[in-house]
N, C-alpha and C positions, 0 to 999 in steps of 0.2 A: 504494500500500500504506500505510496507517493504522500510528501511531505504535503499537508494542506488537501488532505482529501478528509472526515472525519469517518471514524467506525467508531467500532463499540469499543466501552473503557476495557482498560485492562485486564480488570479485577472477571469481566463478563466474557472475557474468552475461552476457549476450552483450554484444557490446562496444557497436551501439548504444545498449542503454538505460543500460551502465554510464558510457559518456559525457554521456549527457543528465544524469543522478543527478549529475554533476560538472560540468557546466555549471549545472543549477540550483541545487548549493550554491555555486557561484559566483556567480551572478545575483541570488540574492534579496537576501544580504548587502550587493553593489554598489548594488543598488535603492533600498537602504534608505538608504543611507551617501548616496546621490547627494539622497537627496529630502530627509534633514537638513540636511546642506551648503546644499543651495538653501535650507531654510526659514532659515537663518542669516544669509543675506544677503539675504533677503527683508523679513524679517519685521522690522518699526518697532521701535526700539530708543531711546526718547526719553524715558522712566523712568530717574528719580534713584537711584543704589545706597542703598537703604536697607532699612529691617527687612521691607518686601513682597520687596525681592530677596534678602534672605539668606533668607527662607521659601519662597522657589521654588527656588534654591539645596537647601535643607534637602529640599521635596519631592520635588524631580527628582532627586538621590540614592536618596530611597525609592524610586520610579519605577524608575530606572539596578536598584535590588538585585531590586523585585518581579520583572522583565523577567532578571533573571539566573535565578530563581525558576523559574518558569516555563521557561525554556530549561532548565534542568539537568533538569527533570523529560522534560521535549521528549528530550534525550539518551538520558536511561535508559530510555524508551520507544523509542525511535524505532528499525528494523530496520537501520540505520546509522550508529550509535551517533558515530560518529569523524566523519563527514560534517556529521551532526548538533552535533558539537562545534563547528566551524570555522564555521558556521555563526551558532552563538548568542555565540560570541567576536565575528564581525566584526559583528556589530548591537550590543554591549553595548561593545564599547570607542570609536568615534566619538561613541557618547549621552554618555559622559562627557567627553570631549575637547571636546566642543561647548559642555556643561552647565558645563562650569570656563573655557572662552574669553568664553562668554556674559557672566558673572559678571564678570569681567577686564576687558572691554568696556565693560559701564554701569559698573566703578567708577571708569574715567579719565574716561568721559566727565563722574562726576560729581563727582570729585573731583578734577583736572585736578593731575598732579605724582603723582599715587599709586603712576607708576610712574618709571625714568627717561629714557621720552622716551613720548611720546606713542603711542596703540594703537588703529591701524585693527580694524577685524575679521580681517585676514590676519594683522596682527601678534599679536592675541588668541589665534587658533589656534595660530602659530607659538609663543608664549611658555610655552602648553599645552602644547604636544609637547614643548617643550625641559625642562619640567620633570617629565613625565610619563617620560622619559626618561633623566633626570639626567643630561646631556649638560651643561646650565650655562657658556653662551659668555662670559656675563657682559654681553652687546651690552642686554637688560632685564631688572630687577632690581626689587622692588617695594621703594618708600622708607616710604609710611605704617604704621601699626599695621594697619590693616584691611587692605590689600592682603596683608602677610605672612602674616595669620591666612588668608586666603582660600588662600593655596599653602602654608601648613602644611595644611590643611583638604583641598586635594589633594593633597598627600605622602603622608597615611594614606589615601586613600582608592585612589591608585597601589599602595600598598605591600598593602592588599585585595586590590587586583585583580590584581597579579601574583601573589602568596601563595595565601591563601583560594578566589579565586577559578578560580585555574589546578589547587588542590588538590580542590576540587569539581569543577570538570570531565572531571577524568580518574579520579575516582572513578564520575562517572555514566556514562563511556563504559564500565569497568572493569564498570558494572553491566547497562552495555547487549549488552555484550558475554556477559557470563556467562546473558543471559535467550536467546542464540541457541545456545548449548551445553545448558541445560536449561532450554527453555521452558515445561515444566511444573513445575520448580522439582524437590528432587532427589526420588530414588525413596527408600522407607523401608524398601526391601530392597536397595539397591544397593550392592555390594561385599560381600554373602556369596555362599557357594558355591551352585550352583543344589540341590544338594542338600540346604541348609538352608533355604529359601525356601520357608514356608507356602505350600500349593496348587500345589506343583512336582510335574509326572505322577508324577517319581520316588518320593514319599512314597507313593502309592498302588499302586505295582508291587508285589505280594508277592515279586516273582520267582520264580524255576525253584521246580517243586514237586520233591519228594524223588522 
């Protein structure tokens, strides 16, 4: 069934298919997560942190928001609006957790002391979630000017995505929700009495003749 057609809730489907509907908002989200992750520890990582990495930085944030875009609209279309939510959450929060470890990464590599001990790519993730989180163990801490700019640079962009972005989501499901209660959008006679309703039989009934 195509985003923006409505059927029946969830809850009213037979339990095969409503199980598949939840195993593939499970799966595709895993799919996605798993094939970043691998691209992260794949993919050559031997560029100096400099003004080409803070503009990839710069764009993959644009990226991270188009792709939030596009999901919230996915939402408020979509004949499972709440499914569809859970869905464009778990693709849109490892893209940044990745896009901010990434960044972490080439600037020890490039500027070696940036942070206070040295950062693998497991330690780059790790030091991501810890700040994404505000957990703060204090175990890495970033010491130069540009490293701190880069996790003030994810504070607000954390404080987006939990804020804003948590606020547009349940506003698109809130939308997705109300287009399966009035799919047609509302009626411009709804809530008078059928008695007052242009081209209601009863306007035409002369009733009982004398």
């Amino acid at each position: 069934m195509g985003d923006g057609m409505v059927g029946p809730d969830l809850q009213d489907l037979p339990r095969r298919k409503r199980r598949r509907l939840l195993l593939r908002a499970l799966l595709r989200p895993l799919l996605t997560t798993v094939g970043l992750v691998t691209a992260y520890y794949l993919i050559p990582m031997d560029k100096p942190y400099g003004a080409a990495t803070v503009l990839g930085l710069v764009l993959g944030l644009l990226a991270v928001s188009a792709l939030l875009v596009w999901q919230t609209r996915s939402v408020s279309r979509s004949p499972y609006p709440r499914l569809r939510a859970v869905e464009a959450l778990a693709a849109v929060f490892p893209s940044l957790i990745l896009l901010f470890a990434t960044s972490y990464f080439l600037l020890e590599r490039s500027q070696s002391g940036s942070f206070t001990e040295s950062l693998s790519r497991t330690d780059a993730v790790y030091f991501t979630v810890t700040v994404f989180s505000t957990v703060g163990f204090g175990d890495i801490a970033p010491r130069t000017g540009v490293a701190r700019t880069t996790v003030v640079f994810q504070m607000l962009a954390d404080v987006l995505l939990i804020g804003v972005i948590a606020h547009v989501m349940l506003e698109a499901v809130r939308r997705g929700l109300d287009r399966r209660v009035r799919p047609g959008g509302p009626q411009p006679d709804a809530g008078l009495p059928s008695s007052d309703r242009p081209g209601d039989p009863a306007d035409d009934d002369p009733g009982p003749s004398a």
